[in-house]
mmCIF file of the N, C-alpha and C atoms, coordinates in Angstrom:
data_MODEL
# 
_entry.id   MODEL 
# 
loop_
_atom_site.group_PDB 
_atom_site.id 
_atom_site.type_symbol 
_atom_site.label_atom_id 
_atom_site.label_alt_id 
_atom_site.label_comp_id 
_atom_site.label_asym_id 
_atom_site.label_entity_id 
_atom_site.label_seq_id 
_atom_site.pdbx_PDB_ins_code 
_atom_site.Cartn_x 
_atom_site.Cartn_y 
_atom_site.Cartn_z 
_atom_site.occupancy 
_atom_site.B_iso_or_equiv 
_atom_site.pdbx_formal_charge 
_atom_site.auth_seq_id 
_atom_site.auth_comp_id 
_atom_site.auth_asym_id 
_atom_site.auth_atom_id 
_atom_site.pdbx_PDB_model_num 
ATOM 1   N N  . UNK A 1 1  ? -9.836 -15.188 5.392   1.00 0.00 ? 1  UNK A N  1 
ATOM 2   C CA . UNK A 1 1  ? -9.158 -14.804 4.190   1.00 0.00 ? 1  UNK A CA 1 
ATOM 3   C C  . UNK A 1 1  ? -8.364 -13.527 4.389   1.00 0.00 ? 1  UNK A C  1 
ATOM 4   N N  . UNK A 1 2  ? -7.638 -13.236 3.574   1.00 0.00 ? 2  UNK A N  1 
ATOM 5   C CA . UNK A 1 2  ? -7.018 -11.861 3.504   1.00 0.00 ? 2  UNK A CA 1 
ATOM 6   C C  . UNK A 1 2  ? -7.438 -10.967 2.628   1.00 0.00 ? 2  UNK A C  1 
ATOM 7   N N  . UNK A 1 3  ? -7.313 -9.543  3.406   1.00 0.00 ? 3  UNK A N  1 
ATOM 8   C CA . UNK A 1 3  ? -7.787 -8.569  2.471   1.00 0.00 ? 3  UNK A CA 1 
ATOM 9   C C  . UNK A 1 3  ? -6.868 -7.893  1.108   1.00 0.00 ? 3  UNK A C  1 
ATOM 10  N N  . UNK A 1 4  ? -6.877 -7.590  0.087   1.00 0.00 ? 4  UNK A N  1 
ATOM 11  C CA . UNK A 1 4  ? -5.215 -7.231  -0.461  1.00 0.00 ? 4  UNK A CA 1 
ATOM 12  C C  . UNK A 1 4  ? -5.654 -6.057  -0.756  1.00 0.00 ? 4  UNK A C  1 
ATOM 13  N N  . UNK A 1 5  ? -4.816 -4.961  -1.828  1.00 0.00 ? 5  UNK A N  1 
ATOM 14  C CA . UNK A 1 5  ? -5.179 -3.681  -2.472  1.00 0.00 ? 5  UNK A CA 1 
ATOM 15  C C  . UNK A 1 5  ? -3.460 -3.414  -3.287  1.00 0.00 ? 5  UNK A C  1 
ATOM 16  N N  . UNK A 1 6  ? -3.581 -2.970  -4.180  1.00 0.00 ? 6  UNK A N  1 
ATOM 17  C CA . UNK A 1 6  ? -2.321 -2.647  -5.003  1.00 0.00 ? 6  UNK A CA 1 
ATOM 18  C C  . UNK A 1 6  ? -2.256 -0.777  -4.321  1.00 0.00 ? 6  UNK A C  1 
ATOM 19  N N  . UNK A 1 7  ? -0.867 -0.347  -4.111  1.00 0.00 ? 7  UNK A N  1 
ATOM 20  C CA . UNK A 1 7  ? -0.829 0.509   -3.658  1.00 0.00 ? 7  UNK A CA 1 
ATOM 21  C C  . UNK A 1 7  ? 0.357  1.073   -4.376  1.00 0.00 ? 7  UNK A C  1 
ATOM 22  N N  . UNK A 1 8  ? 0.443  2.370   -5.402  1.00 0.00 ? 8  UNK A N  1 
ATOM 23  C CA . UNK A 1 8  ? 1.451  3.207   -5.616  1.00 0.00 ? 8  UNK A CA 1 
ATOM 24  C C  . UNK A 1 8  ? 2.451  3.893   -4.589  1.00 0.00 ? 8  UNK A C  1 
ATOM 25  N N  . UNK A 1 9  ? 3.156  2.769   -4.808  1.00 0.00 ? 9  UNK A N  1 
ATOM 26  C CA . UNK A 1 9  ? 5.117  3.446   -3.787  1.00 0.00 ? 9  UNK A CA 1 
ATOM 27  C C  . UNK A 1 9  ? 5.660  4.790   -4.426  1.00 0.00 ? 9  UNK A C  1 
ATOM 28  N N  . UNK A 1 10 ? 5.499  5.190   -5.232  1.00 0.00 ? 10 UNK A N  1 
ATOM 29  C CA . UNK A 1 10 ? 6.093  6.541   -5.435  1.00 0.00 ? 10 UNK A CA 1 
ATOM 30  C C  . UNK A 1 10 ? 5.185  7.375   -6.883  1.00 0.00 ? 10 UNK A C  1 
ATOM 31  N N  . UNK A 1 11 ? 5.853  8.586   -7.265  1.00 0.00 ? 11 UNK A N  1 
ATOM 32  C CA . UNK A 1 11 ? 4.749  9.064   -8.448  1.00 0.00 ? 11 UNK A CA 1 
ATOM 33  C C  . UNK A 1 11 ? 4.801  8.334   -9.710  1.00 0.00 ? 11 UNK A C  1 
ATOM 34  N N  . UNK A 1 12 ? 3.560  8.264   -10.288 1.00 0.00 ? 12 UNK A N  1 
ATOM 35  C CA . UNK A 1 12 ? 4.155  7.368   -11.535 1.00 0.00 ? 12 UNK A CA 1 
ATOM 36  C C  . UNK A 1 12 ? 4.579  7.744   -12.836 1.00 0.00 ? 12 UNK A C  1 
ATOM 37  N N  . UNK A 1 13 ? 5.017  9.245   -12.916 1.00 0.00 ? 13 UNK A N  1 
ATOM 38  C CA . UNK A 1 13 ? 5.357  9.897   -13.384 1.00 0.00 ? 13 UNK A CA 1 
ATOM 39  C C  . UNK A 1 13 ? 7.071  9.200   -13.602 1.00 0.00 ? 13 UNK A C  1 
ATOM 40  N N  . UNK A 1 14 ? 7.768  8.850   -12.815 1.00 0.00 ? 14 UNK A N  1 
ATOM 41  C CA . UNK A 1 14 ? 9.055  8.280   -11.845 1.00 0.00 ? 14 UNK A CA 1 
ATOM 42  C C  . UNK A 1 14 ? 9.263  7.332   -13.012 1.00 0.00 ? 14 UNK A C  1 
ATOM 43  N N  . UNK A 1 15 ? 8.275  5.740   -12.736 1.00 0.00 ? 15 UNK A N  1 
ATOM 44  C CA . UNK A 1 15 ? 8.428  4.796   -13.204 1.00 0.00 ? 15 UNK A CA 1 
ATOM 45  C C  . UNK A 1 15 ? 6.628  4.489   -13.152 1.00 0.00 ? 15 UNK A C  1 
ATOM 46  N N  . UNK A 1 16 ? 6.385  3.739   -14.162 1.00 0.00 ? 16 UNK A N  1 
ATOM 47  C CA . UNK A 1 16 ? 4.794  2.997   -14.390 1.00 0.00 ? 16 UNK A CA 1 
ATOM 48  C C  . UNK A 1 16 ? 4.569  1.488   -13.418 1.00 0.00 ? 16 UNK A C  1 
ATOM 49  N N  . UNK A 1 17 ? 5.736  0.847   -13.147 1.00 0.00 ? 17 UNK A N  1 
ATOM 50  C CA . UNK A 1 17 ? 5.647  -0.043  -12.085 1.00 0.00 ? 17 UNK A CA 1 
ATOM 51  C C  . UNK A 1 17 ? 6.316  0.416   -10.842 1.00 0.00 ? 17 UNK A C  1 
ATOM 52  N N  . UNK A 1 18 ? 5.902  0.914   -10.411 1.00 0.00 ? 18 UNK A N  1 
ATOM 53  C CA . UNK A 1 18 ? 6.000  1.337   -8.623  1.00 0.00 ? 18 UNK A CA 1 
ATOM 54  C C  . UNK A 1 18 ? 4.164  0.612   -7.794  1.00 0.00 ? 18 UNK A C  1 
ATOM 55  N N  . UNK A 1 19 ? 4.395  -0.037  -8.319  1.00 0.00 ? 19 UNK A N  1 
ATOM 56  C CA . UNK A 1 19 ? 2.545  -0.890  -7.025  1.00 0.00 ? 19 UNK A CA 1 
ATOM 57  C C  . UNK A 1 19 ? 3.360  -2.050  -6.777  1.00 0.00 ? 19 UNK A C  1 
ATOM 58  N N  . UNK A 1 20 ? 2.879  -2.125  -5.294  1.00 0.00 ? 20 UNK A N  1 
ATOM 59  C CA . UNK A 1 20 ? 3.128  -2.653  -4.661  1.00 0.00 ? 20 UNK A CA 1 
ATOM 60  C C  . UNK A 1 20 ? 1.784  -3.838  -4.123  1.00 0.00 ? 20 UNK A C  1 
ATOM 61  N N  . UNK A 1 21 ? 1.639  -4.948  -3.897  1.00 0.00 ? 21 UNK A N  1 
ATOM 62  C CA . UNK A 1 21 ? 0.484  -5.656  -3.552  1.00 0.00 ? 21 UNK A CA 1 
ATOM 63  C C  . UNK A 1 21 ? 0.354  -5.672  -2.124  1.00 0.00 ? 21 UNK A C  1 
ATOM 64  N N  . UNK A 1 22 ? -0.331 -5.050  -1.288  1.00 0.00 ? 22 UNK A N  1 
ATOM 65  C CA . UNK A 1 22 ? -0.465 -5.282  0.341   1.00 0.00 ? 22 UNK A CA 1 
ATOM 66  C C  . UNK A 1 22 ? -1.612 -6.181  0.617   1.00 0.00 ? 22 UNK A C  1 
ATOM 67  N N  . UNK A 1 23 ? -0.776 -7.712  1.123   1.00 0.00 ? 23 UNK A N  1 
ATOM 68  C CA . UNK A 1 23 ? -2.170 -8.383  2.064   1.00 0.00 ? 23 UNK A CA 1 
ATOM 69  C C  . UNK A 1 23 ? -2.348 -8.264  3.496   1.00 0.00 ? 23 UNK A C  1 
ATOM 70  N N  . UNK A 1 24 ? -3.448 -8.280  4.321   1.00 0.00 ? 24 UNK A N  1 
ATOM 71  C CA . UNK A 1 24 ? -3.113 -8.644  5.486   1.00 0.00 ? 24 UNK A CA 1 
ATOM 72  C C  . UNK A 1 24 ? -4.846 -9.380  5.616   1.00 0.00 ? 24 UNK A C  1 
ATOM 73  N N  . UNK A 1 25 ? -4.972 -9.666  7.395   1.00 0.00 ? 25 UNK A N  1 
ATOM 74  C CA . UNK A 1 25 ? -5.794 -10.383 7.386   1.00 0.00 ? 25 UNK A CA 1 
ATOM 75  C C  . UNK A 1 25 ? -6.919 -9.406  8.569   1.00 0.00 ? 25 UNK A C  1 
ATOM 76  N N  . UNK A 1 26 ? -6.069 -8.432  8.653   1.00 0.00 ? 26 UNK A N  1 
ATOM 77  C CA . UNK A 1 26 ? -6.897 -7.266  9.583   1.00 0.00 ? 26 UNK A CA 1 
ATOM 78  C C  . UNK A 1 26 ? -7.346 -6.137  8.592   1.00 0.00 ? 26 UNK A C  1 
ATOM 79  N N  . UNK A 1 27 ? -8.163 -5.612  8.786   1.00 0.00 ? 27 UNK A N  1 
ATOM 80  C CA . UNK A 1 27 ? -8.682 -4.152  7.880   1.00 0.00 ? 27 UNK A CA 1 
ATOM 81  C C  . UNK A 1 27 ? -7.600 -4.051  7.242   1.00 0.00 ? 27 UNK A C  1 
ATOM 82  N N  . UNK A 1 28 ? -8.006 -3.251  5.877   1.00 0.00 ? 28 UNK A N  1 
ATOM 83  C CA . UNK A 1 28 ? -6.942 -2.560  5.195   1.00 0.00 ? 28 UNK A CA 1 
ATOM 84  C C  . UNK A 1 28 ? -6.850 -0.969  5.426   1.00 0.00 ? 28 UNK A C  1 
ATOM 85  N N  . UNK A 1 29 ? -7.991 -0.470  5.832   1.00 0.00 ? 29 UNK A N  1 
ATOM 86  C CA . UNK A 1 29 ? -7.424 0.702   5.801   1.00 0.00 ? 29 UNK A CA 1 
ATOM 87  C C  . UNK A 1 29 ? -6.554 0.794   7.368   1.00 0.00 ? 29 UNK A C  1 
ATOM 88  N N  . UNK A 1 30 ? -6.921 -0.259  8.346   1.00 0.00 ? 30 UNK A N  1 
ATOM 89  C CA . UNK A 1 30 ? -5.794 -0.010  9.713   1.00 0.00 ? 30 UNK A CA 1 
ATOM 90  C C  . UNK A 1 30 ? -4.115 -0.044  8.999   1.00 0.00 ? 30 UNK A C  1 
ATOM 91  N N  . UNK A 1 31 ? -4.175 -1.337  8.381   1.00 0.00 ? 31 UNK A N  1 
ATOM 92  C CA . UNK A 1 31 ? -2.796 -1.543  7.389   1.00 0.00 ? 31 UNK A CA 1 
ATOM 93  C C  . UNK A 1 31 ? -2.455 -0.338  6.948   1.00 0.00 ? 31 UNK A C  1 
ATOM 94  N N  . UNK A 1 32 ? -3.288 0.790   5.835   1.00 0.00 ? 32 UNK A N  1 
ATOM 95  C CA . UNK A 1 32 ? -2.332 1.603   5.237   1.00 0.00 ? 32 UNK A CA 1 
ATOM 96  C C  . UNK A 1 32 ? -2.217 2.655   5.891   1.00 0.00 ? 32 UNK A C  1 
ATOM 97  N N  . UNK A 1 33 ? -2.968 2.393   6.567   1.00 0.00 ? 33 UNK A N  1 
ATOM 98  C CA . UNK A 1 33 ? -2.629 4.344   7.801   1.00 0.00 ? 33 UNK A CA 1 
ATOM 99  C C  . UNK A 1 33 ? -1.522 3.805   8.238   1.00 0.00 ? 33 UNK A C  1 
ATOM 100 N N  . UNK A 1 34 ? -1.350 2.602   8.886   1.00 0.00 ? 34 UNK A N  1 
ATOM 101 C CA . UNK A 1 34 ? 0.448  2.510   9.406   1.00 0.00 ? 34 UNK A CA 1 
ATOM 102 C C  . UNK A 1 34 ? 1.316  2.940   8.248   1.00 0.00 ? 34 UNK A C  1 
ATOM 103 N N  . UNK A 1 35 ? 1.078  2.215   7.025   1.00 0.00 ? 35 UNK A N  1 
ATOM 104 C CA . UNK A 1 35 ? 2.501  2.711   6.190   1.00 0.00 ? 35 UNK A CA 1 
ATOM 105 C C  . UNK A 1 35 ? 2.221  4.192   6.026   1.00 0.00 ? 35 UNK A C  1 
ATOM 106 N N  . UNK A 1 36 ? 0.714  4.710   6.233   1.00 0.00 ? 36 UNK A N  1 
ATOM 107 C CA . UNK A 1 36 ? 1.021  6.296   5.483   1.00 0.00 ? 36 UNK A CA 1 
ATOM 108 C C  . UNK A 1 36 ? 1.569  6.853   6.643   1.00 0.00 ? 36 UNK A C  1 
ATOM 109 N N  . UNK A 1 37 ? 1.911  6.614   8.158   1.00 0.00 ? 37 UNK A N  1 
ATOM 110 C CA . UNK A 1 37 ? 2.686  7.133   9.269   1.00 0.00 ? 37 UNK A CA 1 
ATOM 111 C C  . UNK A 1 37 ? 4.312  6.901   8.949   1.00 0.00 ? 37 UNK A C  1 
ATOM 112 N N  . UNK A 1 38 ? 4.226  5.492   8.703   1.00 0.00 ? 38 UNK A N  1 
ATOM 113 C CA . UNK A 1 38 ? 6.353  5.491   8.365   1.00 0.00 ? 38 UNK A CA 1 
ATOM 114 C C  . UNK A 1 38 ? 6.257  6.294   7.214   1.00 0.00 ? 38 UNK A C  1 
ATOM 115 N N  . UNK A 1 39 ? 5.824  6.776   6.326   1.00 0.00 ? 39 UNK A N  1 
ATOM 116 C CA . UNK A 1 39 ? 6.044  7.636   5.309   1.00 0.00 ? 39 UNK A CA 1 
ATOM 117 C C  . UNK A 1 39 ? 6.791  9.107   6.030   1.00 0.00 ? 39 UNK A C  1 
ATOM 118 N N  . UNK A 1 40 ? 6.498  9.871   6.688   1.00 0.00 ? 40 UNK A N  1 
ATOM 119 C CA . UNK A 1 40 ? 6.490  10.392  7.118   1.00 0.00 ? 40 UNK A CA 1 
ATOM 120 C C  . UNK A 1 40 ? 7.774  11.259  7.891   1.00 0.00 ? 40 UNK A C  1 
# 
């Protein structure tokens, strides 16, 4: 199966819909440490 998690793209101060849905089928926290590196 896949793992998912809704994740805030920017402040929500901004806009109230900024989440984003991330699935994958490997850990999630390996998944969001990559996007929190391209953040960067």
């Amino acid at each position: 199966g896949f793992q998912c998690a809704l994740v805030p793209l920017f402040d929500p101060r901004v806009s109230p819909r900024n989440l984003v849905l991330v699935a994958a089928r490997t850990p999630l926290g390996t998944v969001l440490a990559g996007l929190d590196e391209d953040s960067d």
